[in-house]
C-alpha positions in Angstrom: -11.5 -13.0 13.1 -7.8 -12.5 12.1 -6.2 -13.5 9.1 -2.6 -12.9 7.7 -3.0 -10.3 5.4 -0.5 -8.8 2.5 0.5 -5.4 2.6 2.0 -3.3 -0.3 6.0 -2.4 0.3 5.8 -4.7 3.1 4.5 -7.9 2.3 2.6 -10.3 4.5 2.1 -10.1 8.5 0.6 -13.1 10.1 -3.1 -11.7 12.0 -2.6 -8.1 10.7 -5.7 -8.3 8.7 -9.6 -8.5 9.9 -12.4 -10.5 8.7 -16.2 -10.5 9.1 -17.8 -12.5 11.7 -19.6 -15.6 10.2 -22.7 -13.9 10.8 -22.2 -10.9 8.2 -20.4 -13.3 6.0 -23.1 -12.0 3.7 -21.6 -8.7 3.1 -18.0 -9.1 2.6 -17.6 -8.0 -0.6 -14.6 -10.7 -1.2 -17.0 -13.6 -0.8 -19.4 -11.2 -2.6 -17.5 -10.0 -5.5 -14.2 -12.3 -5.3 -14.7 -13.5 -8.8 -14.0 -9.9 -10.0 -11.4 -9.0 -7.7 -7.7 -9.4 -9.2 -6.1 -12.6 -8.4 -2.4 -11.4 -9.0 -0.8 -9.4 -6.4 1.1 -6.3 -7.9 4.5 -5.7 -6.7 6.2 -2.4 -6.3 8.8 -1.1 -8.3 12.2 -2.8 -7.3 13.4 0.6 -7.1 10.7 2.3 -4.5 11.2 2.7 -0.9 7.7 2.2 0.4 8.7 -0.7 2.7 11.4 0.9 4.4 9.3 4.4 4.1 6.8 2.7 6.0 8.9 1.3 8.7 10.9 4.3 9.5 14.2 3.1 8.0 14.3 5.8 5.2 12.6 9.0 4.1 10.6 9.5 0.8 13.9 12.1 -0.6 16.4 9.1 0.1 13.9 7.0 -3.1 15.3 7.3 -6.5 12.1 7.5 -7.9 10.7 10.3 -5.6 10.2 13.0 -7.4 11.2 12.3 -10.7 9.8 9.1 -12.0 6.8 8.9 -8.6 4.5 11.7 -8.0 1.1 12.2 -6.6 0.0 12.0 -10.9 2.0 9.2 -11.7 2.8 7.0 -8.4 5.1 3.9 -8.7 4.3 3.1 -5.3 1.8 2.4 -2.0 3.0 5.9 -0.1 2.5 8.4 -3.2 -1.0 6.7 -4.0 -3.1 7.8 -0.9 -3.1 11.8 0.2 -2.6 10.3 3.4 0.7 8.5 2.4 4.2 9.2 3.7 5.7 10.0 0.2 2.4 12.4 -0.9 2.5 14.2 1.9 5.8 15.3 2.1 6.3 15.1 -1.9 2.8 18.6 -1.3 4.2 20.0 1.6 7.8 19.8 1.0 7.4 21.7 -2.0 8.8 19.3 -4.3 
């Protein structure tokens, strides 16, 4: 089953996310554990890029905070958090 699902630095997409069949309802941990799950969203920096990182429409170097204020140690946003991000990767193998 689909379900419109919230994604960091680019907000909500109607059907983007996926959700267990009734039969394994059972073990999804947010019916499982969604007491303890945060109920507030966290937003990005207004400053950070992610969204348009994420879409194509800039790269990481054009964020004021790349670099300097949002680095693999200390990210401000959803593309320095993963090694796999946009703003990670190029942040390690852009020398930076």
């Amino acid at each position: 089953m689909r379900k419109t699902f919230s994604w960091r630095g680019i907000g909500a997409i109607p059907e983007s996310g996926l959700r267990l069949k009734e039969e394994y309802a059972h073990l999804d941990a947010e019916i499982a554990y969604g007491d303890l799950l945060p109920a507030e969203k966290k937003e990005d920096h207004t400053a950070c890029f992610c969204g348009e990182i994420l879409r194509g429409k800039a790269e990481p170097t054009q964020c004021a905070l790349f670099g300097k204020g949002c680095t693999p140690q200390h990210p401000v946003g959803a593309c320095m958090v993963s090694s796999e991000g946009a703003c990670h990767a190029y942040y390690r193998f852009r020398q930076v």
